[in-house]
C-alpha positions as CSV (number, residue, x, y, z in Angstrom):
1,X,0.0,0.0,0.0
2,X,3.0,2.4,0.9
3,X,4.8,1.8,-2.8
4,X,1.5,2.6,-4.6
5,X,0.5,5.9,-2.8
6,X,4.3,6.7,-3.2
7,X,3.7,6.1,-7.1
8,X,0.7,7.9,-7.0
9,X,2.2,10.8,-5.4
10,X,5.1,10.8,-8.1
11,X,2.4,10.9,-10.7
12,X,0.7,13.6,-9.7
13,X,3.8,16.1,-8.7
14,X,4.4,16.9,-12.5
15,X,0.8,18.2,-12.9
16,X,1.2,19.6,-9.4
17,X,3.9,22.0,-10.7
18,X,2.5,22.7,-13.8
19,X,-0.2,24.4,-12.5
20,X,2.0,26.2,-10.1
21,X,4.1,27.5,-12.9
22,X,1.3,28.7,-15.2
23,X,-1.0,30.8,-12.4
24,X,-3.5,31.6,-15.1
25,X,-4.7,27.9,-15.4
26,X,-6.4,28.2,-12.3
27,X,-7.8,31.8,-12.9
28,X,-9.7,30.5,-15.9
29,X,-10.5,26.9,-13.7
30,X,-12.4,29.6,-10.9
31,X,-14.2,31.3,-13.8
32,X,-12.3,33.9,-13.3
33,X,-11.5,34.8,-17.8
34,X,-10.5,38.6,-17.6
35,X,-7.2,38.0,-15.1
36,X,-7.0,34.8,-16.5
37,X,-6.4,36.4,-19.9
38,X,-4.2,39.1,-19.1
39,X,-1.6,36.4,-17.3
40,X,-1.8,34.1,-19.6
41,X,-0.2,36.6,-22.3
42,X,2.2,37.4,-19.8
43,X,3.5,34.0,-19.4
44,X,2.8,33.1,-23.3
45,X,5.6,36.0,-23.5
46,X,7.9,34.5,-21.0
47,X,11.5,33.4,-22.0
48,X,11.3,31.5,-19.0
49,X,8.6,28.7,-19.9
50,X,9.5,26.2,-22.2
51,X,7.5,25.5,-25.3
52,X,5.2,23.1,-23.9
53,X,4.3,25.6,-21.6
54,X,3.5,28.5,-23.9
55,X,1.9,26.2,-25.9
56,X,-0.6,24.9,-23.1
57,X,-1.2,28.5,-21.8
58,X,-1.9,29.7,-25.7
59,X,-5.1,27.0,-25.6
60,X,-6.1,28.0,-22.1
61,X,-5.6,31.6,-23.3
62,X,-7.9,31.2,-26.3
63,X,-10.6,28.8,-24.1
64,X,-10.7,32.5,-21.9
65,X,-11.0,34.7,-24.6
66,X,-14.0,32.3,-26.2
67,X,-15.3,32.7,-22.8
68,X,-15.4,36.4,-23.1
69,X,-17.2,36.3,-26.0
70,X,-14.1,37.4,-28.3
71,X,-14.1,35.0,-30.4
72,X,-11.8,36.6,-33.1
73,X,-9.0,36.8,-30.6
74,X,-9.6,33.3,-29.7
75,X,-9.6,32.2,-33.4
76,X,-6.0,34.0,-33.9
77,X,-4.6,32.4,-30.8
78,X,-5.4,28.6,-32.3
79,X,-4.4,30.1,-35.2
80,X,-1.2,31.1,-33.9
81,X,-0.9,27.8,-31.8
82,X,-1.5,25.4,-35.1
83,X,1.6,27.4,-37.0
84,X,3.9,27.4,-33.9
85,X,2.9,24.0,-31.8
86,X,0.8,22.0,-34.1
87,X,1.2,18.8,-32.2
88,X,-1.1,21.1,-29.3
89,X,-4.3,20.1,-29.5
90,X,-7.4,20.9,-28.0
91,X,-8.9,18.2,-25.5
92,X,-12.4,18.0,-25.6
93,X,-12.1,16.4,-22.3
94,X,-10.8,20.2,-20.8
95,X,-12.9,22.8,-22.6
96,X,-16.5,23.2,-23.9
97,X,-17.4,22.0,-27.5
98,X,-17.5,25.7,-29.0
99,X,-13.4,25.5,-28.4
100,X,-12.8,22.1,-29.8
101,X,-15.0,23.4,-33.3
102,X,-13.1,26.7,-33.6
103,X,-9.9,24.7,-33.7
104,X,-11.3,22.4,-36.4
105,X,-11.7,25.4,-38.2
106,X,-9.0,26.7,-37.9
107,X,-6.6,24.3,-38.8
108,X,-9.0,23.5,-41.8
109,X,-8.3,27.0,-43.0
110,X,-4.5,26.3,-42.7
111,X,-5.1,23.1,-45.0
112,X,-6.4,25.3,-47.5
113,X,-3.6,28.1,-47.3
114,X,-1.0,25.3,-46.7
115,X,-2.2,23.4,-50.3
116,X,-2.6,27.0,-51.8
117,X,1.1,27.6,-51.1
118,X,2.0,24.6,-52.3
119,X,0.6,25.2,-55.7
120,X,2.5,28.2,-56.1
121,X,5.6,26.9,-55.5
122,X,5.0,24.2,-57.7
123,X,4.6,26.5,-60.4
124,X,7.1,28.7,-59.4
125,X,9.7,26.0,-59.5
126,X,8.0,25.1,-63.5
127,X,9.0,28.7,-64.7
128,X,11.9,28.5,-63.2
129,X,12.9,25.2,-64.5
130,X,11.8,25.9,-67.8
131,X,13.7,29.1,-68.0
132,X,16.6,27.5,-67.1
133,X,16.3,24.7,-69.7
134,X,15.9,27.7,-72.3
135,X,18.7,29.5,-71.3
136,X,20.9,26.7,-71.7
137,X,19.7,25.5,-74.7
138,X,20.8,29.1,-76.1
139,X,24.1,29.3,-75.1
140,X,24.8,25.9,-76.7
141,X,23.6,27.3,-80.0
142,X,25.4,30.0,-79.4
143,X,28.5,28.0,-78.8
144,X,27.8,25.8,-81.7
145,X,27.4,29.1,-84.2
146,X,31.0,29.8,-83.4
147,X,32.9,26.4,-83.2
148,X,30.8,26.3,-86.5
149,X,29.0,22.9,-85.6
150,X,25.6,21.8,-85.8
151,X,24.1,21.5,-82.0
152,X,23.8,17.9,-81.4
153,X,20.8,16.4,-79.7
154,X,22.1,13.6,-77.6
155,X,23.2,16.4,-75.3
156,X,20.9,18.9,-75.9
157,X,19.0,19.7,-72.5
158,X,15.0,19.5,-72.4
159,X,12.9,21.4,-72.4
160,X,9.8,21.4,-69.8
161,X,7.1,20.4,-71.0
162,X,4.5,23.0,-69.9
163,X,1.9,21.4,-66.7
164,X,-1.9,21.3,-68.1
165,X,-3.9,24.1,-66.5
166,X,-5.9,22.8,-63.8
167,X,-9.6,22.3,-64.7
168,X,-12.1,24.9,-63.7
169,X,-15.0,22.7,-64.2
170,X,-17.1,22.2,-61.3
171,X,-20.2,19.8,-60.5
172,X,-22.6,20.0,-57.3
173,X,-25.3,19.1,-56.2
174,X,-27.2,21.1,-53.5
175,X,-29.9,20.8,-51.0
176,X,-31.4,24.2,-50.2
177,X,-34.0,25.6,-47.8
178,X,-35.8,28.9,-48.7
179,X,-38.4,31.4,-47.2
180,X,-40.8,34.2,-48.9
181,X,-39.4,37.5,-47.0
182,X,-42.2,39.8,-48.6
183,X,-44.8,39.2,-45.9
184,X,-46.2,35.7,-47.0
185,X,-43.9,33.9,-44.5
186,X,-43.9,30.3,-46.8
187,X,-41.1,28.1,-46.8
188,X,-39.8,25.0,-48.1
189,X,-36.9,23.5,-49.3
190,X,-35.1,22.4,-53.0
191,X,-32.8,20.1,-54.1
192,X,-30.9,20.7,-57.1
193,X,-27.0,20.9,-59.1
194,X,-24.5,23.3,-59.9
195,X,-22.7,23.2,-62.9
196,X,-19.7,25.6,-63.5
197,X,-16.4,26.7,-65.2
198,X,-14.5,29.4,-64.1
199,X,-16.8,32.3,-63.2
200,X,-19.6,30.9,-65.0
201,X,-22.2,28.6,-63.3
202,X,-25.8,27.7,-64.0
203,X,-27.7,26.1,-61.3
204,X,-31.6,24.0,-61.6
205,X,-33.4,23.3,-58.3
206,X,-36.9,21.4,-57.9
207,X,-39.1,23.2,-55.3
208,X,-41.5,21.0,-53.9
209,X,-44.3,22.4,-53.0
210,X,-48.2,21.5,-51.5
211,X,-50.9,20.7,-53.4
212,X,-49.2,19.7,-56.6
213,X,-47.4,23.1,-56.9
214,X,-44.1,22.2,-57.7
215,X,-41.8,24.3,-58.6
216,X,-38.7,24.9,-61.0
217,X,-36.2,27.5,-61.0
218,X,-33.0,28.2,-63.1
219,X,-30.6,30.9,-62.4
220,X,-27.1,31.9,-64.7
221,X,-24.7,33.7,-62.7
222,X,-21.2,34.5,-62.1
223,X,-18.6,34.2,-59.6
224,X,-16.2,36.6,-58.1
225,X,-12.8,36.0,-57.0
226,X,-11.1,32.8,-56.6
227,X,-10.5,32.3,-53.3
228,X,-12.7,30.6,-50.2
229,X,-15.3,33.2,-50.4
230,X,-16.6,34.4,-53.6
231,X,-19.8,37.2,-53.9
232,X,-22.0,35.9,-56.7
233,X,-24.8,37.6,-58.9
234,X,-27.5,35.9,-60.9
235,X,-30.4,36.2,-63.3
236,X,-33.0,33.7,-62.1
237,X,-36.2,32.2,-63.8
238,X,-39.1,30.2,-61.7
239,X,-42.3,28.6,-63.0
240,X,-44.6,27.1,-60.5
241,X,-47.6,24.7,-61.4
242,X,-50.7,26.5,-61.0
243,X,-49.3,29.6,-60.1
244,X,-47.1,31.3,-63.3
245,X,-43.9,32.2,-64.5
246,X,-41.6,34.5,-63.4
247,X,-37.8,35.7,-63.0
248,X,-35.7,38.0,-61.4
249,X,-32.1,39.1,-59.8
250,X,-30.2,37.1,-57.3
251,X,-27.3,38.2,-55.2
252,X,-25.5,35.6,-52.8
253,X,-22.3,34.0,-52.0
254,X,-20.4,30.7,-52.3
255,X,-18.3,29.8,-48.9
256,X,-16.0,26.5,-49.5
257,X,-14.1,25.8,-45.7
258,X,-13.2,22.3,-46.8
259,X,-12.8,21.3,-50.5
260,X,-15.7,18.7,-50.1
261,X,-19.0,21.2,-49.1
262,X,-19.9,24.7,-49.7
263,X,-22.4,26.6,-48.3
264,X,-24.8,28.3,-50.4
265,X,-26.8,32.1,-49.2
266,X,-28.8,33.5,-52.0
267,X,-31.6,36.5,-51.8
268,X,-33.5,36.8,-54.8
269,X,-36.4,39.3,-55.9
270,X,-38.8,38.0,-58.8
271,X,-41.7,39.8,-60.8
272,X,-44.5,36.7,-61.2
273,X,-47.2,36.6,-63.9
274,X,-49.6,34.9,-61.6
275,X,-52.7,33.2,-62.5
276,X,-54.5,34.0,-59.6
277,X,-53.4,37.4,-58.2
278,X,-56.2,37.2,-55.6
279,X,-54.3,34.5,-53.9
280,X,-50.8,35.0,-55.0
281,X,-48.4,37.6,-54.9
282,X,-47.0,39.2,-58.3
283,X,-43.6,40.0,-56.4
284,X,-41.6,37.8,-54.2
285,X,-38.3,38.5,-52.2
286,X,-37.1,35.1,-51.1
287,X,-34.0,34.2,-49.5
288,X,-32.1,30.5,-49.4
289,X,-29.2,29.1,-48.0
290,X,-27.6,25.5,-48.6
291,X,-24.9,23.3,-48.6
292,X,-23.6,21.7,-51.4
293,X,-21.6,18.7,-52.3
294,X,-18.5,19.1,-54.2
295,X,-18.0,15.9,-57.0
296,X,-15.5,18.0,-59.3
């Protein structure tokens, strides 16, 4: 019985002196965020604590500052914590679930930027390759023009060949739920596809709807930018069954956090010619959101 509590005690010292050396660990345990915050960056800054320790008190640091309700400062501290110490994690076992999800996000974001920058490099180290391959291929013509000899081509160096351009086609489909903003209050939802290449994209979703009134709409738009989050604008066309036709402009955006989803927001406003104007409105203001699955 003495050897085990002996053990038991030698187990424990380390996290005994942990939380002696890094005070603000027990500020944020007593619910206590703001001072828990302010000595956290102290110690985070520190030349005395090793890197496990500024690594521990950046996550208890950020876990404050989410419990202040500042989440932007918590998002740059994981953010800072993933570059730095990525083998830090969040426990789930230590902090509440809204932690755990910020840092999913945030290293998914680095994915991204980290695949981005590989890319570029890629490309970079193309020109460069090819440049050099062109260079020397003129200065052995060069040498051959006066030694008066034809440039043989056992020697000759290649040229690289030029890397296809990635494809800009895109497939999606999409599940969607919408609601009537103009005072009606109706809802529902669509399921549809996306198909695109480079800005261009063209999009058909069926609109269930009750009593037989399905619904069809088609919308053309384009895409800005070419990064995560692109601001999109649209011409849209609807027909619903025993109701009319109608069409209108769409504005919106497409979010893509992980290469496989991306969430759809769209707000539409479309003139109707309605076969029953005692019933139905002529003008409709409806706004959707979605998420869509990424095949190409």
């Amino acid at each position: 019985m003495f050897h085990r509590s002996l053990l038991l005690l030698l187990l424990l010292l380390p996290l005994s002196t942990w939380a002696a050396q890094l005070p603000g660990i027990r500020l944020y345990q007593r619910g206590e965020y703001a001072k828990a915050s302010r000595t956290l960056k102290q110690e985070i800054n520190n030349p005395r604590r090793t890197d496990e320790q500024k690594a521990l008190a950046r996550v208890y640091l950020a876990a404050s500052l989410l419990a202040l309700e500042k989440e932007d400062e918590a998002f740059l501290q994981l953010e800072e914590l993933a570059r730095i110490y990525p083998e830090q994690r969040v426990d789930p076992a230590l902090f509440p679930p809204e932690l755990v999800d910020l840092e999913l996000k945030v290293r998914a974001q680095l994915e991204v930027e980290r695949r981005r920058q590989e890319a570029e490099q890629a490309e970079l180290q193309r020109l460069a390759a090819a440049e050099d391959a062109a260079r020397r291929k003129r200065e052995q013509e060069e040498a051959a023009r006066n030694q008066g000899q034809v440039v043989g081509s056992v020697d000759e160096p290649q040229v690289v060949a030029p890397v296809e351009p990635v494809s800009t086609f895109r497939l999606r489909p999409e599940v969607t739920g919408y609601v009537d903003l103009w005072g009606t209050g109706s809802r529902g939802f669509g399921v549809g596809a996306t198909l695109g290449f480079g800005a261009l994209d063209t999009s058909a979703r069926l609109l269930p709807g009750p009593e037989g009134r399905w619904g069809l709409s088609l919308d053309v738009g384009y895409l800005f930018g070419r990064g995560m989050f692109q601001p999109r604008v649209a011409l849209r066309g609807t027909g619903v069954v025993g109701v009319g036709v109608g069409g209108g402009a769409v504005v919106g955006a497409r979010l893509t956090l992980l290469p496989w989803f991306t969430w759809l927001v769209d707000v539409g406003i479309e003139k109707y010619i309605v076969s029953d104007q005692t019933r139905y409105r002529d003008v409709t203001l409806v706004a959707s959101t979605g998420l869509g699955f990424n095949l190409f």
